[in-house]
mmJSON file of the N, C-alpha and C atoms, coordinates in Angstrom:
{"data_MODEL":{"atom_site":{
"group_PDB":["ATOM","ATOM","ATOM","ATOM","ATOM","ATOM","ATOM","ATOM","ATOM","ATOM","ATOM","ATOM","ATOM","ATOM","ATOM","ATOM","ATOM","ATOM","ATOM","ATOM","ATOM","ATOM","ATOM","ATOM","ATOM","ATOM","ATOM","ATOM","ATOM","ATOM","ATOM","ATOM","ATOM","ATOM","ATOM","ATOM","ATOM","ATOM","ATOM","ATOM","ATOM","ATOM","ATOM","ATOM","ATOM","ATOM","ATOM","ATOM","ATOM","ATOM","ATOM","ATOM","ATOM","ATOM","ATOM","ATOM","ATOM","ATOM","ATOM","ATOM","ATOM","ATOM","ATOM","ATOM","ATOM","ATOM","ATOM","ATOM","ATOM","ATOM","ATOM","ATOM","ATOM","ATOM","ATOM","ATOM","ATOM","ATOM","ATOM","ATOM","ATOM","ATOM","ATOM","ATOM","ATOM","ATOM","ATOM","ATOM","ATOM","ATOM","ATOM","ATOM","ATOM","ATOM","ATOM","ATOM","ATOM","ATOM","ATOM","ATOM","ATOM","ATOM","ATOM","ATOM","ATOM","ATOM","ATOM","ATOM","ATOM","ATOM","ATOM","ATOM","ATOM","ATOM","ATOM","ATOM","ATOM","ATOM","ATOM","ATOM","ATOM","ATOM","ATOM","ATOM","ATOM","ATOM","ATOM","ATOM","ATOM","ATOM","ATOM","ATOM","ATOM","ATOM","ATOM","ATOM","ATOM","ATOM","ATOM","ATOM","ATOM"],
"id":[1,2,3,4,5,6,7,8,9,10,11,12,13,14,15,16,17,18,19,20,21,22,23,24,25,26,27,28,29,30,31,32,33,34,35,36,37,38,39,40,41,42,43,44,45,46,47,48,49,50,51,52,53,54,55,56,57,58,59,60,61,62,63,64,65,66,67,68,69,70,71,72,73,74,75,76,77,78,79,80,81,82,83,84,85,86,87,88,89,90,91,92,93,94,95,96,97,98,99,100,101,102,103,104,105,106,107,108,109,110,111,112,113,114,115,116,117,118,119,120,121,122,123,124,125,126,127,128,129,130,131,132,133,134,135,136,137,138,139,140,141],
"type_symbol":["N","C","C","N","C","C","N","C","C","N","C","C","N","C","C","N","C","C","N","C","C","N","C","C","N","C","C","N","C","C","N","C","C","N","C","C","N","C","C","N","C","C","N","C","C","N","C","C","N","C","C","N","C","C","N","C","C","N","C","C","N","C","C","N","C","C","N","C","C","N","C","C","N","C","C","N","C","C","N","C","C","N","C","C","N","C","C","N","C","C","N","C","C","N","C","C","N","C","C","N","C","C","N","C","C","N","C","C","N","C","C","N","C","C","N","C","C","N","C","C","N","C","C","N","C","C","N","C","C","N","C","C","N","C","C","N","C","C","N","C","C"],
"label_atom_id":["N","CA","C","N","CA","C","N","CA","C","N","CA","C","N","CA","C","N","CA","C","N","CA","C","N","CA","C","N","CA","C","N","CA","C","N","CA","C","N","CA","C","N","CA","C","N","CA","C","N","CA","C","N","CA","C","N","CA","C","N","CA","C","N","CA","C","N","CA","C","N","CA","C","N","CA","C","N","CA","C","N","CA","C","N","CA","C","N","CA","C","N","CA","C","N","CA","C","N","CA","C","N","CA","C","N","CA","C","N","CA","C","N","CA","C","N","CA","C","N","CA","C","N","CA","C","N","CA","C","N","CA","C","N","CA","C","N","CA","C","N","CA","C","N","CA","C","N","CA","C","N","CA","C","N","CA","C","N","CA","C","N","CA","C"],
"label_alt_id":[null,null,null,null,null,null,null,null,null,null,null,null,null,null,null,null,null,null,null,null,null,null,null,null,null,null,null,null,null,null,null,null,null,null,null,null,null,null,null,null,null,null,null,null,null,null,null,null,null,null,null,null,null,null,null,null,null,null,null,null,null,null,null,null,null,null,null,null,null,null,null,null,null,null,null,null,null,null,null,null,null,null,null,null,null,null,null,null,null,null,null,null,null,null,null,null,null,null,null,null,null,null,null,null,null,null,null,null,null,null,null,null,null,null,null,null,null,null,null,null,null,null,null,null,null,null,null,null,null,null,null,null,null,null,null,null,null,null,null,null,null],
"label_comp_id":["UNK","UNK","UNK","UNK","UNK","UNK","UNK","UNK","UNK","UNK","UNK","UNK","UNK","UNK","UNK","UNK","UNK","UNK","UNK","UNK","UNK","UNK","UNK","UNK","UNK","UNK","UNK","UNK","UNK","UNK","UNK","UNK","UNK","UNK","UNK","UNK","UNK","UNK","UNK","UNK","UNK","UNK","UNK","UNK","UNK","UNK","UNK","UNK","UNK","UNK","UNK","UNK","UNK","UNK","UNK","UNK","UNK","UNK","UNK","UNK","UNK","UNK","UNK","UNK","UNK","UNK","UNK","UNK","UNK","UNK","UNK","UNK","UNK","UNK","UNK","UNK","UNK","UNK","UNK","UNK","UNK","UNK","UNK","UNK","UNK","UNK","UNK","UNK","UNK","UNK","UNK","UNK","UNK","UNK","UNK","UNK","UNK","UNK","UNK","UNK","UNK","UNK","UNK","UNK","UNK","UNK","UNK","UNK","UNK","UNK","UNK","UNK","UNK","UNK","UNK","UNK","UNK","UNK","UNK","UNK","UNK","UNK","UNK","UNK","UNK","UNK","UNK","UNK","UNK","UNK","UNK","UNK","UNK","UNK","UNK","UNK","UNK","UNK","UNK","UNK","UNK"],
"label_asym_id":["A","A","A","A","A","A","A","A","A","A","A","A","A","A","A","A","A","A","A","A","A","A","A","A","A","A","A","A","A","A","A","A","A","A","A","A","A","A","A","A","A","A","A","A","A","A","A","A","A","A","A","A","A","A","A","A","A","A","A","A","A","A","A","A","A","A","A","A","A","A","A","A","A","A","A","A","A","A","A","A","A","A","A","A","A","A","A","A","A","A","A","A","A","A","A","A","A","A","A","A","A","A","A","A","A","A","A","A","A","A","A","A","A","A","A","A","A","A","A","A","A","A","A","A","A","A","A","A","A","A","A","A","A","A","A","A","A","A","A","A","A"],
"label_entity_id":["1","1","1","1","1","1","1","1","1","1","1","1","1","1","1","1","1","1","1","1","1","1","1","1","1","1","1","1","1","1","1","1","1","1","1","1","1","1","1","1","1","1","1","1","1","1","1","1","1","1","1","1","1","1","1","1","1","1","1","1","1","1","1","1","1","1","1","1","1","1","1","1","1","1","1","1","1","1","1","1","1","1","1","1","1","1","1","1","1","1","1","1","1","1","1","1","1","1","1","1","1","1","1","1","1","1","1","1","1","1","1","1","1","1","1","1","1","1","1","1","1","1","1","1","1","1","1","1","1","1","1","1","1","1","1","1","1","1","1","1","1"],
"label_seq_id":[1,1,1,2,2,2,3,3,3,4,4,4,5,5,5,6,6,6,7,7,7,8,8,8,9,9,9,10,10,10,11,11,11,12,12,12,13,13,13,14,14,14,15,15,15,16,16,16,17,17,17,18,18,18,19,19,19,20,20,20,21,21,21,22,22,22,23,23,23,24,24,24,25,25,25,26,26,26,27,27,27,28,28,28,29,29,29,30,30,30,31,31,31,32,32,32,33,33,33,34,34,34,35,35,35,36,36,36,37,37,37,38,38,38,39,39,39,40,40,40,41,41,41,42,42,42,43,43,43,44,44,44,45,45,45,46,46,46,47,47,47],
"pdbx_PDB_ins_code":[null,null,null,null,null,null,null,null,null,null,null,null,null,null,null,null,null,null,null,null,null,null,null,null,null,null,null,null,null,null,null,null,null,null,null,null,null,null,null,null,null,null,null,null,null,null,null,null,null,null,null,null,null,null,null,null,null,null,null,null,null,null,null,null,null,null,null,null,null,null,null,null,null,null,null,null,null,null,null,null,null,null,null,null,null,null,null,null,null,null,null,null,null,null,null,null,null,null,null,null,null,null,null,null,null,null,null,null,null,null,null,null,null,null,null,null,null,null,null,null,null,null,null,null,null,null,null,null,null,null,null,null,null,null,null,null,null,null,null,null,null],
"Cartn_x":[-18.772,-19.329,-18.428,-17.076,-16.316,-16.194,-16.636,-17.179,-18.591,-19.465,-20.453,-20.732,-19.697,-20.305,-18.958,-19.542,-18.563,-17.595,-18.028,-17.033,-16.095,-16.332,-14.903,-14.365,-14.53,-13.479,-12.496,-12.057,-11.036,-10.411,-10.789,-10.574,-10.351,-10.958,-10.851,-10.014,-9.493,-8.604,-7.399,-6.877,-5.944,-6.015,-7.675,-7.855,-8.446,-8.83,-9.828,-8.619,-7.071,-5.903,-5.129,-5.159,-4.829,-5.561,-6.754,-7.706,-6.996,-7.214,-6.77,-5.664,-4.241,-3.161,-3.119,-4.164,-4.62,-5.0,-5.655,-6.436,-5.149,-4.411,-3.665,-2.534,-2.343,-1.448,-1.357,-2.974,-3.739,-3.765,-4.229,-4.152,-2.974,-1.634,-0.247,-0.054,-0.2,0.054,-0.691,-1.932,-2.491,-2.058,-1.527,-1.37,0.369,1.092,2.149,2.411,1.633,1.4,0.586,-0.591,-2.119,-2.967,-2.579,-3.562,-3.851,-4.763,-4.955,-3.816,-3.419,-2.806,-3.505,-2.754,-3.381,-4.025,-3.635,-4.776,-5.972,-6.503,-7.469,-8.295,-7.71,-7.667,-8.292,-7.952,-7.831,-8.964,-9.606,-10.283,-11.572,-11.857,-13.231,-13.932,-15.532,-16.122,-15.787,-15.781,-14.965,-16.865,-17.878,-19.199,-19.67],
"Cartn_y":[14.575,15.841,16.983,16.661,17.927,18.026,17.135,17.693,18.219,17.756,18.597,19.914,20.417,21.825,22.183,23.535,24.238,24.99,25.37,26.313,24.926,24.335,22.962,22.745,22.519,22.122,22.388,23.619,24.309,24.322,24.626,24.593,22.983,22.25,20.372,20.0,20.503,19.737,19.007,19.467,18.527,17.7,17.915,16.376,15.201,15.709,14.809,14.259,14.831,14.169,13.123,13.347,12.832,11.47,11.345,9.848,9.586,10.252,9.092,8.512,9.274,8.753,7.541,7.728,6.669,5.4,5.701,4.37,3.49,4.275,3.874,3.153,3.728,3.141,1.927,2.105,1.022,-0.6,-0.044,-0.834,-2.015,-0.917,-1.481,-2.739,-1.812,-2.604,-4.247,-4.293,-5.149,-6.46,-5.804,-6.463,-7.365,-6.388,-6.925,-7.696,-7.52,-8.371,-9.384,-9.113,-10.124,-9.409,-8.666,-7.994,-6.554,-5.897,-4.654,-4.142,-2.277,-2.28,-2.172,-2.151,-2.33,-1.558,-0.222,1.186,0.941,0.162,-0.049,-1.182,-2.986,-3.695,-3.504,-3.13,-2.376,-1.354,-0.193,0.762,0.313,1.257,0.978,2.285,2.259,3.615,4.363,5.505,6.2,6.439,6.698,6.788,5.759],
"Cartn_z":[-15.539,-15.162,-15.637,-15.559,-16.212,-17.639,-18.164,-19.791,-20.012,-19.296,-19.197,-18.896,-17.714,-17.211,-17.297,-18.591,-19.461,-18.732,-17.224,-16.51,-16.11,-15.695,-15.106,-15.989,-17.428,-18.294,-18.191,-17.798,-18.389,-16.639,-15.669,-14.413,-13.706,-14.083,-13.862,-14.535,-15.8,-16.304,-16.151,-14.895,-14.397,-13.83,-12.912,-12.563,-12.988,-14.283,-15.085,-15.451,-15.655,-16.363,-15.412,-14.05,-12.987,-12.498,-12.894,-12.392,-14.031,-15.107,-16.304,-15.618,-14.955,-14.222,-13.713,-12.992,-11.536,-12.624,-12.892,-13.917,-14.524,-15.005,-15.964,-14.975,-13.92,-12.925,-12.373,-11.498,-11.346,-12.14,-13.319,-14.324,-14.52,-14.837,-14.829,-13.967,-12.666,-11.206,-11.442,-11.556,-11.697,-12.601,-13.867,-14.873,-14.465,-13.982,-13.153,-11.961,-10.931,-9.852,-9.556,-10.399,-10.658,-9.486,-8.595,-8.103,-7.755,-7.209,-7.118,-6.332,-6.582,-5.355,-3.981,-2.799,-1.638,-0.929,-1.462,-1.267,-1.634,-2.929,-3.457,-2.658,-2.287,-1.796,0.005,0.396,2.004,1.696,0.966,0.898,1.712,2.624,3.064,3.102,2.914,3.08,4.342,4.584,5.635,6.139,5.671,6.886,7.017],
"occupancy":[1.0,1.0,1.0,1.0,1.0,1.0,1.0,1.0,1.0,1.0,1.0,1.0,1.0,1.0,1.0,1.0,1.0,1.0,1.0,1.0,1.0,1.0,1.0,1.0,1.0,1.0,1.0,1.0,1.0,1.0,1.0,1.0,1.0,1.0,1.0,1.0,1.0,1.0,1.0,1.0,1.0,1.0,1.0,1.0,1.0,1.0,1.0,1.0,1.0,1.0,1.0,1.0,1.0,1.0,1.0,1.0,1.0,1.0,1.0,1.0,1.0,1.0,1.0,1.0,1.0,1.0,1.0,1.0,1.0,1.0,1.0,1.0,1.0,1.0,1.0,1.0,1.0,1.0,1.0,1.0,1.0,1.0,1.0,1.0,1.0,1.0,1.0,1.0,1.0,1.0,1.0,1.0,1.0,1.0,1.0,1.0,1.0,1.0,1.0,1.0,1.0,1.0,1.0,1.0,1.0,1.0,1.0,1.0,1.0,1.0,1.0,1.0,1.0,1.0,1.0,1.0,1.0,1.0,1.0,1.0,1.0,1.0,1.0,1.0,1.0,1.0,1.0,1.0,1.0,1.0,1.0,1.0,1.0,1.0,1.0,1.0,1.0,1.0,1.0,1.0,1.0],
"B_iso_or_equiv":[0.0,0.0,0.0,0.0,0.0,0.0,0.0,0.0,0.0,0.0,0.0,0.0,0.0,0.0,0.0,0.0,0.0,0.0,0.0,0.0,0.0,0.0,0.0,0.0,0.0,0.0,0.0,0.0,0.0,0.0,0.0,0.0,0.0,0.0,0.0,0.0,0.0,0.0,0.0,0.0,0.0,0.0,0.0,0.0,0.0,0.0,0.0,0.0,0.0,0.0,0.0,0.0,0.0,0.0,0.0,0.0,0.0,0.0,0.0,0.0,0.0,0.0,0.0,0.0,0.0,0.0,0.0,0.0,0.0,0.0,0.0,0.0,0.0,0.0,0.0,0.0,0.0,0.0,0.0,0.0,0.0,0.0,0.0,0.0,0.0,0.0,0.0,0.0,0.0,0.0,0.0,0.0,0.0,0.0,0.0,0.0,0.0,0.0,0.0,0.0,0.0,0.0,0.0,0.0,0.0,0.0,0.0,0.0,0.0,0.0,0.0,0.0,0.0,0.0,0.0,0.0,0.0,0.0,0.0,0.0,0.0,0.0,0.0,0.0,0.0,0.0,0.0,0.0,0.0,0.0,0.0,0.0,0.0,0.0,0.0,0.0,0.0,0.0,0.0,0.0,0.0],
"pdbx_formal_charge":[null,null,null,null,null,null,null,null,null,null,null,null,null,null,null,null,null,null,null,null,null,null,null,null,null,null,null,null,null,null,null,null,null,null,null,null,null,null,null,null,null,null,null,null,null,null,null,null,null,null,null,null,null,null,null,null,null,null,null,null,null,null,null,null,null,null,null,null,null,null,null,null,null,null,null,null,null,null,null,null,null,null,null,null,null,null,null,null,null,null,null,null,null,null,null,null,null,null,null,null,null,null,null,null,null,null,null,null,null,null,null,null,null,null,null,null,null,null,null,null,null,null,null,null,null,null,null,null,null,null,null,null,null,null,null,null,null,null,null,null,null],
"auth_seq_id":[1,1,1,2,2,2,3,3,3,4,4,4,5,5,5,6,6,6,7,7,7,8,8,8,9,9,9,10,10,10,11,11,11,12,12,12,13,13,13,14,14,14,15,15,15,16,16,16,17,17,17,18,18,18,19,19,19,20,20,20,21,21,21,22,22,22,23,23,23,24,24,24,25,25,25,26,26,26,27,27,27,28,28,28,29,29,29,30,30,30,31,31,31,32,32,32,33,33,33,34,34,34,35,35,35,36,36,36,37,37,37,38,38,38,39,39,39,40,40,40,41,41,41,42,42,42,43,43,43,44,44,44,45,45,45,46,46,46,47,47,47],
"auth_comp_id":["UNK","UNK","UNK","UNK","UNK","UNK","UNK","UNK","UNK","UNK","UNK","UNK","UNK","UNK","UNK","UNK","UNK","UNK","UNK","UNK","UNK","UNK","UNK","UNK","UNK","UNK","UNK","UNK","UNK","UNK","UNK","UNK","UNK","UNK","UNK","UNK","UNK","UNK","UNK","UNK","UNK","UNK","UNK","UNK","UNK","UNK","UNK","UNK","UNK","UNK","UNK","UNK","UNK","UNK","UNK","UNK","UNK","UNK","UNK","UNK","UNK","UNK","UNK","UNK","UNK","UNK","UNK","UNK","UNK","UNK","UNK","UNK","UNK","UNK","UNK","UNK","UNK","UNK","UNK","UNK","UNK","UNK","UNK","UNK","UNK","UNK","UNK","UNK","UNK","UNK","UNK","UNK","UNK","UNK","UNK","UNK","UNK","UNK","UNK","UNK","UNK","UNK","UNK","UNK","UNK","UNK","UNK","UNK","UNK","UNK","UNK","UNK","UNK","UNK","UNK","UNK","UNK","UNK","UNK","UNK","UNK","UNK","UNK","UNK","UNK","UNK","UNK","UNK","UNK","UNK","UNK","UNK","UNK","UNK","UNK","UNK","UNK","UNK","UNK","UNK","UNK"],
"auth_asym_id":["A","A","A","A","A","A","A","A","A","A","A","A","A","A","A","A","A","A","A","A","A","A","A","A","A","A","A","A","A","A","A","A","A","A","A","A","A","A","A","A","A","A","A","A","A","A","A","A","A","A","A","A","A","A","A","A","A","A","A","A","A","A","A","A","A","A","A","A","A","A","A","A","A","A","A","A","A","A","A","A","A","A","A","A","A","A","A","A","A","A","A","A","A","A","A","A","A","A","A","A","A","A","A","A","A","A","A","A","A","A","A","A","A","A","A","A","A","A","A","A","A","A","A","A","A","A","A","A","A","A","A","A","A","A","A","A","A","A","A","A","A"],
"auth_atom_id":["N","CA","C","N","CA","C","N","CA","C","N","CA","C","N","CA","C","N","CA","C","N","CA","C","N","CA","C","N","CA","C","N","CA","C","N","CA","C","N","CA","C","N","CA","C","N","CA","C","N","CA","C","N","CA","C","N","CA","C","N","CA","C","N","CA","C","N","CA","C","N","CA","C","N","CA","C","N","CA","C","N","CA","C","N","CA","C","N","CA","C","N","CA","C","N","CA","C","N","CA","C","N","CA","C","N","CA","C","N","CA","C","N","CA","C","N","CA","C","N","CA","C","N","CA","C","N","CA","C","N","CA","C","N","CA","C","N","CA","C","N","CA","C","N","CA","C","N","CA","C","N","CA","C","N","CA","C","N","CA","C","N","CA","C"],
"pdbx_PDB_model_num":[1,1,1,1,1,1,1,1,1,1,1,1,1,1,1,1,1,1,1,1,1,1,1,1,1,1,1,1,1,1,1,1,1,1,1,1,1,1,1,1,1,1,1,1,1,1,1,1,1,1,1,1,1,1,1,1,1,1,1,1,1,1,1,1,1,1,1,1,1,1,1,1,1,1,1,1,1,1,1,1,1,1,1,1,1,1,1,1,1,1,1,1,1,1,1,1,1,1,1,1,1,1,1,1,1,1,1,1,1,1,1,1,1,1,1,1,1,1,1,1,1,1,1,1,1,1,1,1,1,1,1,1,1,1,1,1,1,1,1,1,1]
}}}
């Protein structure tokens, strides 16, 4: 959605850079431990 709507680009851009973060973090973790981290693991819908 923040490449789509031309006003967020420029205003989202740090968080569109921040989930790449997460992803990439995520990722790591996984690849190092064999499993998710436990924030992810544990997550339940909050409604």
């Amino acid at each position: 959605m923040i490449d789509r709507v031309p006003k967020l680009r420029s205003r989202a851009a740090y968080v569109k850079e921040k989930m790449k973060n997460e992803i990439i973090d995520n990722l790591n973790y996984a690849h190092t431990e064999g499993i998710d981290k436990p924030e992810i693991t544990n997550w339940k819908w909050p409604y």
